[in-house]
C-alpha positions, -999 to 999 in steps of 0.1 A, spaced: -695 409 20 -685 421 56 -716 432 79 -714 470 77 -722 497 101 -728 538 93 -722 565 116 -720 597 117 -709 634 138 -710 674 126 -680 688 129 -698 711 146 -673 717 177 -633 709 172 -631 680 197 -650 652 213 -670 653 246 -673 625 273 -712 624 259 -695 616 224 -674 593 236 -698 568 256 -723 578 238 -710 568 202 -675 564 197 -673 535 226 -698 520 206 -683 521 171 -650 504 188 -665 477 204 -686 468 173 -654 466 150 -648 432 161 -683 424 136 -688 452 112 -671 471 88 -673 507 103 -679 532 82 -672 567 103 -683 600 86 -678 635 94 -707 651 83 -692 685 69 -718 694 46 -741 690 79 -723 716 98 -735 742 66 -769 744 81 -757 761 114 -720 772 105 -727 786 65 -712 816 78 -679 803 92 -669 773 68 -635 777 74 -637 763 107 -654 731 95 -624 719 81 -598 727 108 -630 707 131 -625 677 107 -591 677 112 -596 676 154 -623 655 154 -605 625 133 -580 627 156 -604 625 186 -617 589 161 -580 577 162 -572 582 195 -604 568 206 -598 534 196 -609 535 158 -587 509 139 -578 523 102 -573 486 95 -608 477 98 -625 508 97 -626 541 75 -630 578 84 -637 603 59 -651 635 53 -687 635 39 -677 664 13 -649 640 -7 -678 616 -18 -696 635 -43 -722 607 -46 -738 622 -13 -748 654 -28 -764 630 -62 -785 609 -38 -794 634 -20 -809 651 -49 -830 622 -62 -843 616 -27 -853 651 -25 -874 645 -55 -899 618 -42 -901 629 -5 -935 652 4 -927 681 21 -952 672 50 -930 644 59 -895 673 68 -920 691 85 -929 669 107 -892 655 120 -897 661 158 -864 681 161 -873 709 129 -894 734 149 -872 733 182 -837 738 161 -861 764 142 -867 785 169 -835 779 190 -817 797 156 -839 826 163 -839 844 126 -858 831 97 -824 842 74 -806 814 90 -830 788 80 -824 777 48 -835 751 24 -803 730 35 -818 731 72 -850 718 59 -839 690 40 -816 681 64 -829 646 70 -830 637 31 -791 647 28 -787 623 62 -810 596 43 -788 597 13 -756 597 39 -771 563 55 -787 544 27 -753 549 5 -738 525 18 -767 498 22 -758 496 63 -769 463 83 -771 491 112 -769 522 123 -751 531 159 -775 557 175 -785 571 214 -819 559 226 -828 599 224 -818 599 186 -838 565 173 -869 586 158 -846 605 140 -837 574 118 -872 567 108 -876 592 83 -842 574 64 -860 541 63 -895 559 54 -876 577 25 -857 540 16 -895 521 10 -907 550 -8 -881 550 -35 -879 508 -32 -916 512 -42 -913 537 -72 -884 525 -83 -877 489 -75 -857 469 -39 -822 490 -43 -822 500 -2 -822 472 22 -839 479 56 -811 490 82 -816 482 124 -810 505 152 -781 499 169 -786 513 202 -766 517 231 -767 510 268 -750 542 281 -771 562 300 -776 600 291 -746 618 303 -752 652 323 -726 683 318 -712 704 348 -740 727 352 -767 696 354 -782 695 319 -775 672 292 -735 675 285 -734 697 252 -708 720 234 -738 747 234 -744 745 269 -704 750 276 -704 723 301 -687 697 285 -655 679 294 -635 673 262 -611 644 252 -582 673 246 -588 686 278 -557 687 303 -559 669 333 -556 696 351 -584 711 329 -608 678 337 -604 687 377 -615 721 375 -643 712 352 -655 685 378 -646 706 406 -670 736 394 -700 707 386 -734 705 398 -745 688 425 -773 682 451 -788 717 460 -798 708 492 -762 686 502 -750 715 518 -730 695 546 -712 656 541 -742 641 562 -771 662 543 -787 634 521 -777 635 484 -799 628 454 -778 609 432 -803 606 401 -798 642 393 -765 653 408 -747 658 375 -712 642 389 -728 608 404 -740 606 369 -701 609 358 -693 582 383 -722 557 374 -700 555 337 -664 558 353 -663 544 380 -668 503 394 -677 512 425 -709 536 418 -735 517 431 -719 522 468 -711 556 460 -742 566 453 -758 549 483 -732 562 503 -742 598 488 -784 589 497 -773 580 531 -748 611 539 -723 590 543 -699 607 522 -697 646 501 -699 662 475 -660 673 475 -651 631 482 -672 621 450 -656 651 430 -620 637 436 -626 600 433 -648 614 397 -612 634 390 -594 604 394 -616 581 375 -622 601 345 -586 613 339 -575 571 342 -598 565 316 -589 588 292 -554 591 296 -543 566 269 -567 582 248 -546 617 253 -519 601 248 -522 582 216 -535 617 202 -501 638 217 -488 617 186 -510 617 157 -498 645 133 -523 667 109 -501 645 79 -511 612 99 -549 630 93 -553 634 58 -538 605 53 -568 584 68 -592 610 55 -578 604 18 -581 563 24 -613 564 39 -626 587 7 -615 566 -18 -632 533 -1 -662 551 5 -665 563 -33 -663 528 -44 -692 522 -25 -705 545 -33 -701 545 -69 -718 511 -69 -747 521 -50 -756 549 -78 -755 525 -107 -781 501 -89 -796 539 -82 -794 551 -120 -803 520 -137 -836 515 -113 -846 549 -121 -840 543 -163 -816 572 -158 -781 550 -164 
């Protein structure tokens, strides 16, 4: 059996952003050369923050397997598919939910920030509690060798594994132990400075123009106190050095150049332009031509290969519960 990797992203937002990209779909490319990838849009995820607009989750699905296409995803070796068309998900999920202590959801780092940032106790449901059981069952479905994941994301993961030896110990070894698969792309900032985010609206998409890119770059943050070319710059927090330390092979001078006021703002902006928009244009491109048909066909593929997985997975689940 083909080492096999599980990953994940809500359909939260209708198209990819640069952070998206390095972050996690550069990764999943390179990493088809060793692993069956196993790419999930996590629909059912979106319901905890978008219950009250569903039908926009599917219309995101649609964009954001596009975005998985374009971006280098190879439906000969890998599989998409929609997190809702494997009905095994919402099974697991309920047995899991029955043998993991409450204590342990309320202590996930991320519940009481997303908890206040939603700002009405109506909007947080059960769903938004349990979250990280539905992303255990999502993960140990499919017995994974790995998980791809952002350094800032890693803790997230450990509740899956805590909730794997937990059931392993009631029940029997049915969930093998999964690694982190962590990246080397540094955090990437969004025009305004902070981290790049469709929430913040400072995000440079995939399905942006060109034209769109430069005004997004020309409009971004950078040293406050760089006022002239020769004022020094501090690269480490000037959000578009941080662009060029991914996109562009000749950052290290740049950015010394920038400490040394050696070169500005408006030169780093226009070589960033240039850079970014060279690097995604085949991306664009190959998207211009992938049709909403061209879509569900992948979706419908990589559903019915994930529900033979899946399928298996709750038989070794059933019978080592006496439930079968």
């Amino acid at each position: 059996m083909p080492k096999r990797l599980l990953s994940g992203m809500q359909p939260t937002q209708p198209r990819l952003h640069l952070g998206n990209i390095e972050g996690a779909l550069r990764n999943w490319v390179r990493l088809q050369d060793e692993f069956e990838i196993f790419c999930f849009i996590a629909d059912w995820h979106a319901l905890t923050s978008m219950a009250h607009e569903p039908h926009l989750i599917k219309h995101n699905t649609r964009e954001i397997t596009k975005d998985y296409i374009a971006g280098g995803i190879d439906l000969k070796r890998s599989i998409i598919f929609a997190q809702s068309d494997v009905k095994e998900h919402a099974e697991l999920h309920l047995l899991f939910s029955m043998v993991t202590p409450l204590g342990w959801l309320e202590r996930v780092p991320t519940y009481k920030e997303k908890k206040e940032a939603m700002g009405s106790e109506e909007r947080e449901s059960y769903g938004f509690l349990g979250y990280p059981v539905l992303q255990a069952a999502d993960i140990l479905m499919y017995k994974p060798h790995g998980v791809p994941v952002g350094k800032d994301q890693a803790p997230h993961l450990e509740l899956s594994r805590e909730i794997a030896r937990r059931f392993n110990n009631l029940y029997g070894e049915v969930f093998p132990e999964f690694e982190n698969v962590i990246g080397d792309i540094p955090l990437l900032l969004g025009t305004d400075g902070r981290k790049m985010s469709k929430s913040y609206d400072n995000a440079i998409y995939l399905s942006d123009t060109e034209d769109e890119t430069a005004a997004k770059i020309n409009s971004a943050f950078t040293t406050p106190t760089k006022i002239k070319k020769t004022d020094p710059g501090i690269p480490e927090t000037c959000a578009v050095c941080n662009l060029l330390r991914v996109y562009s092979p000749n950052w290290e001078t740049q950015w010394e150049e920038d400490r040394q006021g050696i070169r500005g703002c408006m030169q780093n902006k226009r070589e960033l332009i240039e850079c970014v928009n060279e690097n995604l244009r085949p991306m664009r491109e190959r998207r211009a031509h992938i049709s909403d048909a061209d879509v569900e066909d992948a979706l419908k593929k990589g559903a019915e290969r994930a529900r033979e997985v899946a399928a298996a997975t709750m038989v070794d689940v059933r019978a080592a519960m006496g439930m079968s």
